[in-house]
C-alpha positions, 0 to 999 in steps of 0.5 A, spaced: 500 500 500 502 506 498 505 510 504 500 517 502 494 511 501 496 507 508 495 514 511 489 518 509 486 511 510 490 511 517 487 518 519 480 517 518 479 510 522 483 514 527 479 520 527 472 515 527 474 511 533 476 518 536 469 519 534 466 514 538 469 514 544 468 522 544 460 520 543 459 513 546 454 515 551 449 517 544 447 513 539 452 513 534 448 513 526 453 510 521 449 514 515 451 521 519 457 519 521 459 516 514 457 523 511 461 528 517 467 524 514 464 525 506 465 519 505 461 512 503 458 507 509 461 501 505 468 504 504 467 508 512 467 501 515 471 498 510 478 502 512 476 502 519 476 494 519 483 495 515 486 499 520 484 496 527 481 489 525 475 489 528 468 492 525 466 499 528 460 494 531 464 490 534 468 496 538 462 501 540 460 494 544 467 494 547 467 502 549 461 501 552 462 495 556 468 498 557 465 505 559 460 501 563 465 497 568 468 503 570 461 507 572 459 502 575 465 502 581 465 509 580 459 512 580 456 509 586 450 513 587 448 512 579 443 505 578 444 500 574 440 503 569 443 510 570 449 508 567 446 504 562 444 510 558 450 515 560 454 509 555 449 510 549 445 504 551 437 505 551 434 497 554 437 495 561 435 488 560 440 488 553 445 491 558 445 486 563 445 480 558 451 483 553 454 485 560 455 477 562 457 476 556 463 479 557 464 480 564 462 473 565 457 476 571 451 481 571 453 488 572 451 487 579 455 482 581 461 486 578 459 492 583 458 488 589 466 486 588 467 481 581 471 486 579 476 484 583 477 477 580 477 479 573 481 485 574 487 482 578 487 477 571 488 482 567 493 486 571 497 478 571 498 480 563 505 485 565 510 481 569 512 489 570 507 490 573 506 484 577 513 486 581 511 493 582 512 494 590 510 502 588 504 504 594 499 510 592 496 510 599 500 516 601 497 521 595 493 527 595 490 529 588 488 537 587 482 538 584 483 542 578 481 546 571 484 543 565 483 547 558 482 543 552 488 541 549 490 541 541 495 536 539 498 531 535 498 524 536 500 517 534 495 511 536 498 504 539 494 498 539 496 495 546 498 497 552 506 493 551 512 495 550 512 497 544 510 503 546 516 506 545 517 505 538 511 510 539 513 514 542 519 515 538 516 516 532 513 521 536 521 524 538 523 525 530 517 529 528 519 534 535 526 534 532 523 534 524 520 541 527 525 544 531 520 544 537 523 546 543 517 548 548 512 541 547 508 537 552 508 529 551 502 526 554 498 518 554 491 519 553 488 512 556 482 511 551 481 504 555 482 502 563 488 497 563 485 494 569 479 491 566 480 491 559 485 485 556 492 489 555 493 487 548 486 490 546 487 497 550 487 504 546 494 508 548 494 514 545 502 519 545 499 525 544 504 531 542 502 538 544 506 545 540 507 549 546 510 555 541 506 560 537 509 558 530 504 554 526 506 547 523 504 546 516 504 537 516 499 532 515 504 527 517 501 527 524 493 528 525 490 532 531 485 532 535 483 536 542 484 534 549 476 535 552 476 541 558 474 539 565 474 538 572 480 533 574 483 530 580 491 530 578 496 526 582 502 527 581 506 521 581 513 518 580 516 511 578 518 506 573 515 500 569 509 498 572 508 502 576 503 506 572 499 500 571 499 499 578 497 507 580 491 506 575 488 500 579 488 503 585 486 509 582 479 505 579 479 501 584 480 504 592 481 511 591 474 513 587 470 508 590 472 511 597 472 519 595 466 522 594 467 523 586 465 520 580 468 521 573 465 521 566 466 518 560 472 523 559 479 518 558 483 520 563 491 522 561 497 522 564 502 529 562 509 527 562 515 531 566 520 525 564 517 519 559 519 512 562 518 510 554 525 515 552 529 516 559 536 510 560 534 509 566 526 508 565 523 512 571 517 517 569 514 523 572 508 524 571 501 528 572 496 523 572 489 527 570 482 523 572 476 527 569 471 527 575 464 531 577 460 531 585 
């Protein structure tokens, strides 16, 4: 495939599950959605498939349920049903049923501690963070406000260590454009510690901290939503941030009187583990919340 075709193909799928995962909480119409890229129903759901191997079907009904398992720990004020509409879904009774049949329990069940099973397979995934001895008890997270943020971003299927190789690729274009005031940032489309790692979305996001325009289609861009976040500020090594992630999930949220949306959270890097020799990052982790 010729590298300007691979990449126009590229930046519509991205920009499509982009969409998706912006907009899971409504129902998603595929005409509409084909005609705001101005482009065919049957060539909108041919590329995408192309490029992340699965149907746009099957990944809405993996960002809901994803979406979903969150709330349901999170939100421990909203009913079953409330958190089934805010996740794009108009039945409970559909809900439930497609719930059990990924988690292997109802949405019940996950809430009144089944998550804790299934989330401790997934975290089994990474020996790193299986070794992690890092403890989070100790921290206090800010509340603040965050603008929208525009930036440009290469999308990586899994999280694993090939997420370097990213985050390189993301390195050359800073050198490619002389960028000397930027910030990196991981943008978490799915929680990594109940989504199978290999079918995580990370996404390394670059933002142009300079005022002078960049002229490239190399790179697609996208924005970062404005909000009201908890920021921790945290450091550590490989497999600590997946361990943070749990505990942010699973102990701080559900004890503090907070719940967050569907916004992803991120994390803005003052040292990228990905491109430092000695591995360790120092980071600000921004969790969207709302009380």
């Amino acid at each position: 495939m010729k590298r300007v075709t691979l990449e126009k193909k590229t930046k519509i799928a991205n920009s499509i599950l982009f969409y998706i995962y912006t907009h899971i909480d409504t129902s998603i119409n595929m005409d509409e959605l084909a005609e705001d890229f101005k482009i065919s129903k049957f060539y909108m759901h041919k590329i995408f498939k192309e490029i992340f191997g699965r149907n746009i079907y099957e990944s809405i009904k993996s960002i809901r349920l994803q979406k979903s398992s969150n709330l349901l720990l999170t939100n421990k004020y909203s009913t079953i049903s409330e958190v089934a509409n805010s996740c794009g879904y108009s039945s409970q009774s559909s809900f439930i049923r497609l719930f059990k049949e990924r988690f292997c329990m109802t949405p019940k069940a996950w809430r009144q501690g089944g998550y804790k099973e299934y989330s401790q397979k997934i975290l089994q995934q990474s020996n790193k963070a299986i070794a992690s001895k890092a403890s989070f008890e100790h921290i206090e997270p800010s509340i603040v406000k965050r603008p929208e943020l525009s930036s440009y971003y290469v999308r990586h299927q899994g999280y694993n260590p090939q997420i370097k190789q990213t985050w390189e690729k993301i390195q050359t274009w800073i050198f490619t454009h002389n960028l000397n005031e930027y910030t990196q940032i991981a943008l978490f489309h799915d929680n990594p510690t109940i989504t199978p790692l290999n079918e995580c979305q990370y996404v390394a996001c670059v933002i142009n901290d300079e005022e002078k325009e960049i002229q490239d289609e190399r790179l697609p861009k996208f924005k970062i939503s404005e909000g009201i976040y908890a920021k921790f500020d945290i450091k550590g090594m490989d497999g600590d941030l997946l361990k943070f992630i749990h505990w942010v999930y699973h102990e701080w949220l559900p004890k503090s009187d907070y719940e967050t949306t569907t916004k992803p959270p991120y994390a803005e890097y003052k040292k990228n583990n990905y491109l430092s020799d000695d591995k360790h990052f120092e980071i600000s982790f921004y969790l969207s919340i709302i009380f």
